[in-house]
N, C-alpha and C positions, 0 to 999 in steps of 0.2 A: 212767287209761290214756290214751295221749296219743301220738302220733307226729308231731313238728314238724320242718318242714322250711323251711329258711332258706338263699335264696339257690343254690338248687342249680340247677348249669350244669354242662351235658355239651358240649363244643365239637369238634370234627373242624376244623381249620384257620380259615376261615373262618363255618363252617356251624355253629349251635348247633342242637341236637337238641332240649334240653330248655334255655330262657334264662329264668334270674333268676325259678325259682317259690318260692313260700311261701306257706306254709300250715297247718294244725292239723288232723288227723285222731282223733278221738277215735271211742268204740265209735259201732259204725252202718254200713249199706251207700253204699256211695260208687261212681256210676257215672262212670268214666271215658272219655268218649265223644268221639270224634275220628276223620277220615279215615284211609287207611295215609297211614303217613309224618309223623302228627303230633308225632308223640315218645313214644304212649303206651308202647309197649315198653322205648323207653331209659329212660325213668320207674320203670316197676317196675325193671328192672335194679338198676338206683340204689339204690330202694328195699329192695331185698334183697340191698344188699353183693356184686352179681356185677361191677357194673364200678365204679368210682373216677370220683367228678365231678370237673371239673375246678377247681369250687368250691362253697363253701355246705357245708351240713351237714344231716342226719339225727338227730334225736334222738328216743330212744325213752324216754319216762318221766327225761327230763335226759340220758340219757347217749349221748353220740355211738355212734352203730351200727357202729363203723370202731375202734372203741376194745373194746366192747363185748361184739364177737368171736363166741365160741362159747354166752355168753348171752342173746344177742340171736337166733341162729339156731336156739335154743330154743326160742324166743314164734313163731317165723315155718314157716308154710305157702305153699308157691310150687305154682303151677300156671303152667308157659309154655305157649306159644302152641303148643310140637311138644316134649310132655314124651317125653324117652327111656325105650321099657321094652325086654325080651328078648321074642320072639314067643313063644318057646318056654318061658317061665318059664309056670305057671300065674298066674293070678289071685291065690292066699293067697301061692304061692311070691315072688312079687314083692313083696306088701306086708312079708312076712317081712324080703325082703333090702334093702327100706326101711328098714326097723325097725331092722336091723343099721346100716346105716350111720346113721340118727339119732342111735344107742348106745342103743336101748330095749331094755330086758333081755328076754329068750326069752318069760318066762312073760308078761309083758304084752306083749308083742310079737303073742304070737297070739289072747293075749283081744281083745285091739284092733283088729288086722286083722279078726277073723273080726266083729266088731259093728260094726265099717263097712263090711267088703262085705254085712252084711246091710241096712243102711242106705240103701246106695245100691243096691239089690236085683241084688247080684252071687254074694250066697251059694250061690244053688244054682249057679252055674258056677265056684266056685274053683277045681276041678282044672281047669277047662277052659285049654286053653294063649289064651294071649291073642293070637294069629294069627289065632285065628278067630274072635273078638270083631268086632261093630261097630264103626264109629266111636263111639256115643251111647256103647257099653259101654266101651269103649277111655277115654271122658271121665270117665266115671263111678269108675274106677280113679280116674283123675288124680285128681281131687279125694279120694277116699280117700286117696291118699300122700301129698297135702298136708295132711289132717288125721289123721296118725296122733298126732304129739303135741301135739295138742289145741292147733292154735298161739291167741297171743291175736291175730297179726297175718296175716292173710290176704288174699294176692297172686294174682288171678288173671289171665290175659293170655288174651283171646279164646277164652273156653272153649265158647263155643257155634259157634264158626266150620265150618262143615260139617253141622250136624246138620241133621235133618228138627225142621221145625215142633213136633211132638211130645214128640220128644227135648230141642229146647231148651226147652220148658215143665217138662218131668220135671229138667231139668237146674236152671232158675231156682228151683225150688220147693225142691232141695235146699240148693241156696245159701242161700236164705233160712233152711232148716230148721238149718244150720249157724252161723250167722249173730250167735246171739244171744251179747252178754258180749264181741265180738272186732269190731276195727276190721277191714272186710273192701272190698279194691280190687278193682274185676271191670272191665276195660277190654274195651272194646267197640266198633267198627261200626255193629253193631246196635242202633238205636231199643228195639226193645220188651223185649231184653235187662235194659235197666236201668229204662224206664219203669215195671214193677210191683214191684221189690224195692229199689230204691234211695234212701235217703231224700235223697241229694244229692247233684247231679249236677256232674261237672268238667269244662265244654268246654273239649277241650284245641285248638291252631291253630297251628304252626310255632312246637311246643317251650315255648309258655307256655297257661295259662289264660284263654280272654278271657270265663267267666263260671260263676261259683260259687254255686250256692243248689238249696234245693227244687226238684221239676219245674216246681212250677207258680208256682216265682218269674221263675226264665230264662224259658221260656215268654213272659211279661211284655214280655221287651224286644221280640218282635217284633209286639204288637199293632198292629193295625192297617196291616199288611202280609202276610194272606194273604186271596185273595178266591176266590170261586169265579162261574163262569160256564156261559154255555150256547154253541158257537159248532157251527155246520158243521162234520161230519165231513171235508170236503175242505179245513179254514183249520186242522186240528190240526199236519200237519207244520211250517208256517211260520208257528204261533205257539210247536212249541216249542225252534225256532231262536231263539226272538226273548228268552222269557221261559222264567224257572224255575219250571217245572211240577211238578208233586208226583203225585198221582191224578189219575185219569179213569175216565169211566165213560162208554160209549155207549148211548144212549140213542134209538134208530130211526136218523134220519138228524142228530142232534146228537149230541155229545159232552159232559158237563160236566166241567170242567177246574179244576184247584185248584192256583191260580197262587199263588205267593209273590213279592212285589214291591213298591218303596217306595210308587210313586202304583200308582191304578185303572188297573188294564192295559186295560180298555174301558168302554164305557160302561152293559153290562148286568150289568158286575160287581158282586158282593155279597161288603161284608166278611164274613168269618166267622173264629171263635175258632182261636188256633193252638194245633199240639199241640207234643209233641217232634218228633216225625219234623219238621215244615215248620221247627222250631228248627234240626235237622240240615240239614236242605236249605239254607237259609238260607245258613249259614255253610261249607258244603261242599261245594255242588253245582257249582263250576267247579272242583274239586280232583278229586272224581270224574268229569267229563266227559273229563281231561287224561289218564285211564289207558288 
């Protein structure tokens, strides 16, 4: 099982969204991690035949996914980032009218529904109308209608965006529980989203990849640029004008500060090991200052 992508480019006039990626997705979790406005959205799009690149190709197990049609839409589970339901549809009645439009016949339509809302622990509220669901509840659907026909290829687009702490733990763990035998994409914001179920990470940066591997291969490239220190509580604001800061902790009338930067930002700093998050920071913290 194999999903190869070769050359694929989304352009808007001058502006490319997603420029000249390629790649090989085989089974495993793959966190796609990037600022807003990286491109990771317009990537899954692509990747589930909702919008047309402007070049390059898609191939699932050899065959172009644009060719491939209503077989390809088969193997595939989409979760968007604002999946559409009815308020007023219940919980089973939704997965039902999922199931319908999949083409999944009645009688496994509702063995299926009903063994993944107990899955994702929705069973005992099926009749309940989904208006009055949470958000965490509201997700946990989601992902139920994405896997009613058992896809092998699985799209997810910021599924933890809003949730409590909590929620997004119950949420990673279902993913993972999901996860096994199917190439599964879960793009994200969020650091700790992918750092415990992803076995490879895809830093995405205006529309391409700038590093593909293990967490703790990328990680790699910014040794020996994050340090931590100890400075006055009254030199925090105007150091962190100055430099890309990460954590802090106050400590009486100090602060320690967990700076990420090429040289020794002072001179009582101490390198120490980076994680993902100072990865993230790293490569995005003047992208997020800009919003």
């Amino acid at each position: 099982m194999e999903l190869r992508i070769e050359h694929l480019t989304k352009q808007y006039g001058s502006f490319f969204a997603v420029n000249d990626i390629n790649i090989v997705l085989t089974r495993g979790v793959y966190g796609l991690l990037g600022a807003n406005g990286a491109g990771k959205t317009t990537l899954m799009r692509l990747l589930c035949d909702i919008q047309t690149p402007t070049c390059g190709t898609i191939r699932y197990d050899g065959q172009d996914i644009r060719t491939y049609g209503d077989h390809y839409r088969n193997v595939l589970g989409y979760l968007p980032q604002d999946f559409g339901y009815y308020p007023n549809f219940t919980a089973l009645k939704f997965l039902l009218y999922m199931s319908a439009i999949k083409g999944l016949s009645k009688g496994f339509a509702m063995q299926r529904s009903l063994e993944l809302l107990e899955e994702v622990g929705l069973l005992q509220v099926k009749d309940k109308k989904i208006k009055t669901f949470s958000g965490g509840m509201k997700q946990r659907l989601g992902i139920a209608q994405a896997m009613l026909n058992d896809p092998k290829v699985l799209v997810l687009d910021e599924p933890t965006a809003g949730l409590d702490p909590k929620e997004r733990v119950r949420f990673r763990n279902l993913i993972s529980s999901f996860s096994q035998n199917k190439i599964v994409l879960l793009s994200t914001h969020i650091v700790s989203d992918v750092e415990y179920i992803a076995g490879d990470i895809l830093v995405m940066k205006q529309g391409k990849f700038i590093h593909e591997g293990r967490p703790d291969e990328i990680i790699r490239s910014i040794d020996g640029k994050v340090w931590e220190c100890s400075v006055p509580n009254a030199d925090v604001p105007s150091l962190e004008r100055s430099y890309n800061i990460g954590n802090m902790r106050m400590e009486g009338a100090s602060t320690v500060l967990r700076v990420i930067n090429e040289e020794k930002p002072m001179e009582n700093a101490v390198s120490v090991s980076p994680n993902l998050e100072d990865l993230y920071l790293y490569y995005f913290n003047e992208e997020e200052n800009m919003k």
